[in-house]
N, C-alpha and C positions, 0 to 999 in steps of 0.2 A: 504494500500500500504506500505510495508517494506521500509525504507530508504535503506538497499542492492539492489533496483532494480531502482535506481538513480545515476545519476553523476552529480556533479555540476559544472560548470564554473561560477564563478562571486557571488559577496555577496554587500548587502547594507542594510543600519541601517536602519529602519522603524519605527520610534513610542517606541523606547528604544529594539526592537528586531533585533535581525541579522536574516537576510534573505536573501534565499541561491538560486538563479536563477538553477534549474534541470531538468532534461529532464526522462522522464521513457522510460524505453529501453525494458520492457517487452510484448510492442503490446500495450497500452493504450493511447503510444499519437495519434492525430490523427489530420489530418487539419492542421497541427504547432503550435497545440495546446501547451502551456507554461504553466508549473505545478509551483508553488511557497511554498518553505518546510522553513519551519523557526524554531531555536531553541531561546527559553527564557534561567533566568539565569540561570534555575533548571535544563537544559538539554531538555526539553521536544519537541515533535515536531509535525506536524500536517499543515492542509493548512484551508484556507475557503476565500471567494470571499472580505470581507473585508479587507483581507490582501493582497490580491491581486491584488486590485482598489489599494490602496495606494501607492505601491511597482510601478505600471501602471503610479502614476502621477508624483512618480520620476523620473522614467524614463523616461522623456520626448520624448525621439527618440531613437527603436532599430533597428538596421539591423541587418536583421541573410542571411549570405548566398545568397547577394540581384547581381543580375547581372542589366544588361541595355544594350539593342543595338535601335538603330535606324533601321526601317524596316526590311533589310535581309540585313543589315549590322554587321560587329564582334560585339562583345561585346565591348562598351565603358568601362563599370566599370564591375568588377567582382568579384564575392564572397567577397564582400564588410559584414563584420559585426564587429559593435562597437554598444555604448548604448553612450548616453549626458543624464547626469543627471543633475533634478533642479537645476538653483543655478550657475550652471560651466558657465565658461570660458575656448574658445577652439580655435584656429590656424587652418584654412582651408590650406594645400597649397601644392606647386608640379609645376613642370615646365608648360609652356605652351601645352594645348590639353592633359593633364592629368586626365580630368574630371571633374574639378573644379565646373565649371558654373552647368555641368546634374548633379552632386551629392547636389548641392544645390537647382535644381527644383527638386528634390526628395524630401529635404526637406519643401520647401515651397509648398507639394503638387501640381504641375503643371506638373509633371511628374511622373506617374506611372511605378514600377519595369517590367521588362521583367520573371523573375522570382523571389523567392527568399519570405522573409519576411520585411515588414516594420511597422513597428506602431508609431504612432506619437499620442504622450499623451492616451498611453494605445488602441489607435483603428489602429485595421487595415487596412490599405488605399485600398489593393484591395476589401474589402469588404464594401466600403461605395458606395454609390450613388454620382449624382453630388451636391446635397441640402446638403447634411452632406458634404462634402471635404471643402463647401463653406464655411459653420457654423465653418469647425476646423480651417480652414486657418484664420478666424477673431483674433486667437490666438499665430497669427505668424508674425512678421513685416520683410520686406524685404526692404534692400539699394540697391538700384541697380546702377552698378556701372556708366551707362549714366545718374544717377540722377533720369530722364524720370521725368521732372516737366515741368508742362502745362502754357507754356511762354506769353499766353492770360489772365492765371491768376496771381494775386500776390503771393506773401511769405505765406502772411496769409490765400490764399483762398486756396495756395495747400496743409498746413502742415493741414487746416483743412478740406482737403478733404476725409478722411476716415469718418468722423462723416455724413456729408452731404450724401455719400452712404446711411449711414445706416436709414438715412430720420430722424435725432435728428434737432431740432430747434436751431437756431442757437444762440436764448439766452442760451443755455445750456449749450455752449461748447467757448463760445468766451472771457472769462478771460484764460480758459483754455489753449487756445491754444496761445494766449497772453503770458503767464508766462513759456510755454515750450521753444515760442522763445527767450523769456528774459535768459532764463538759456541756451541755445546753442549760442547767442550771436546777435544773430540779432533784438532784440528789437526795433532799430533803422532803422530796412530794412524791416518790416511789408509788407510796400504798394508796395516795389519794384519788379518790375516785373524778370523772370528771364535773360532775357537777359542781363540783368545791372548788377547783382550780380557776384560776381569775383567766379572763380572755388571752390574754399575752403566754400564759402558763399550758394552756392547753394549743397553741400556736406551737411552742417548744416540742411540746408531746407529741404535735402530729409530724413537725417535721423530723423528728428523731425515729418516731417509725417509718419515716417514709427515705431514712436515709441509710436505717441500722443493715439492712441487705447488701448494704454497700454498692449501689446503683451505679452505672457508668453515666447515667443523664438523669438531671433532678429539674421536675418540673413544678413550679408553684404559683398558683393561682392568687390572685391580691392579698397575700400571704400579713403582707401590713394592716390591710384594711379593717379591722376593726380592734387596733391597739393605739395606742397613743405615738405623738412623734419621736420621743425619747426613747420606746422600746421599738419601734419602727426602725430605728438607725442600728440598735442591739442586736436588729434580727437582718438586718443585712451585713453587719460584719460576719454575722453567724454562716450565712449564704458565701460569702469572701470568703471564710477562713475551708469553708467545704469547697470552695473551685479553687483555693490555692494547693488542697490535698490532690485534685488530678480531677473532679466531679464536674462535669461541664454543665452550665449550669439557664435555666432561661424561668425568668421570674416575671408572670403576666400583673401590669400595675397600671392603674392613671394617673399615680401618685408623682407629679414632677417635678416635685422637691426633692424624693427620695430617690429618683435615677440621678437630679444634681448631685448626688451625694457620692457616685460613684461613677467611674469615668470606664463606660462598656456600652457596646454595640447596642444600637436599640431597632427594633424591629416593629415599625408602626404601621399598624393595621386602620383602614380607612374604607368604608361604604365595601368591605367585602376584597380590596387588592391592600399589599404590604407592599411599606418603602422600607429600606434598607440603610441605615446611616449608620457607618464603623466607624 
């Protein structure tokens, strides 16, 4: 294949080489099939499946082209495409009925596109089954923004409720889960059920279980929105100190004092299309 019968949009460093996101335009793509051309320092260039898978795992989430409607209603989002690579931190936001919430169950797999491309950690969601969407989702933590903590149980029974799914014994995960609440602040509110836990406390709780699995992508829903501005700031260093550990991270907000606060990509969504400002 001649590099004259490519075009590229987009590049990212792989392994000390540059690699150049291309499309062939001559009849060979096919499916949405995604060709990957990389030059080393000598000029050279060429593709193969290991450079590929790589390239796949940095790119943790792309959309190309992705719409969404509900039943036979308009299209909510549209021609939605950007790429979250490993590592980052990013600004979900846009007025109210913007799309916010369904461009996040796209990501969290719980809602499949209407058309368009998606891939999260290199696979493509429409072509997974329900068994696999389940296996990739283990690698995604969600805040949601009602909390949704089971007020029958405590602090510790819900932050350790992901492990308990996966049927681990619970000698194996209870320092663990122990030392996460220790480090979000609740050390002291273990046994406490959530109705007793003040707003900001149960915020803590949900993000600790929503991170204790140790997610490669942590997704959270106006995670601020109903704490004050001082614990608002609390809970974004808290988001900082989890994307400086490796968690990539995309936190949906209208709050625009509290993205002033912290200097990352923001992804703003508008009547159903997203602009893109790094």
């Amino acid at each position: 294949m001649e590099p004259q019968a490519l075009w590229a949009f987009g590049h990212l460093v792989v392994d000390g080489l540059v690699v150049y996101r291309k499309r062939d335009v001559c009849g060979l793509r096919t499916h949405n099939q995604l060709w990957f051309v990389w030059a080393n320092r000598d000029g050279m260039a060429g593709h193969d499946h290991a450079i590929m898978s790589r390239v796949a795992e940095a790119l943790v989430v792309r959309f190309e082209n992705v719409g969404l409607r509900y039943g036979l209603g308009p299209e909510v989002l549209r021609d939605l495409s950007f790429r979250i690579e490993a590592g980052s931190f990013q600004f979900l936001t846009g007025p109210s009925g913007a799309g916010k919430t369904s461009l996040l169950r796209l990501l969290f797999l719980s809602l499949k596109p209407t058309r368009g491309l998606v891939t999260i950690f290199g696979h493509d969601v429409m072509s997974l089954d329900p068994d696999s969407l389940s296996v990739l989702r283990r690698r995604i933590g969600i805040v949601f923004q009602d909390f949704r903590l089971l007020d029958h149980m405590t602090t510790y029974e819900n932050v350790a409720l992901p492990f308990r799914v996966m049927g681990k014994d619970e000698d194996s995960y209870r320092g663990e889960v122990a030392e996460l609440l220790h480090w979000v602040g609740l050390g002291e509110r273990m046994d406490a059920l959530p109705p007793v836990l003040s707003g900001g406390e149960k915020q803590r709780a949900a993000i600790a279980r929503a991170v204790i699995a140790r997610p490669q992508l942590l997704l959270a829903d106006e995670p601020t929105g109903n704490v004050d501005p001082s614990l608002a700031q609390r809970l974004l260093r808290l988001f900082a100190e989890l994307n400086r550990s490796g968690t990539t991270i995309v936190i949906a907000t209208h709050d625009i004092a509290l993205m002033d606060e912290y200097d990352a990509r923001r992804l703003v969504l508008h009547e159903g299309r997203l602009h893109v400002y790094d």
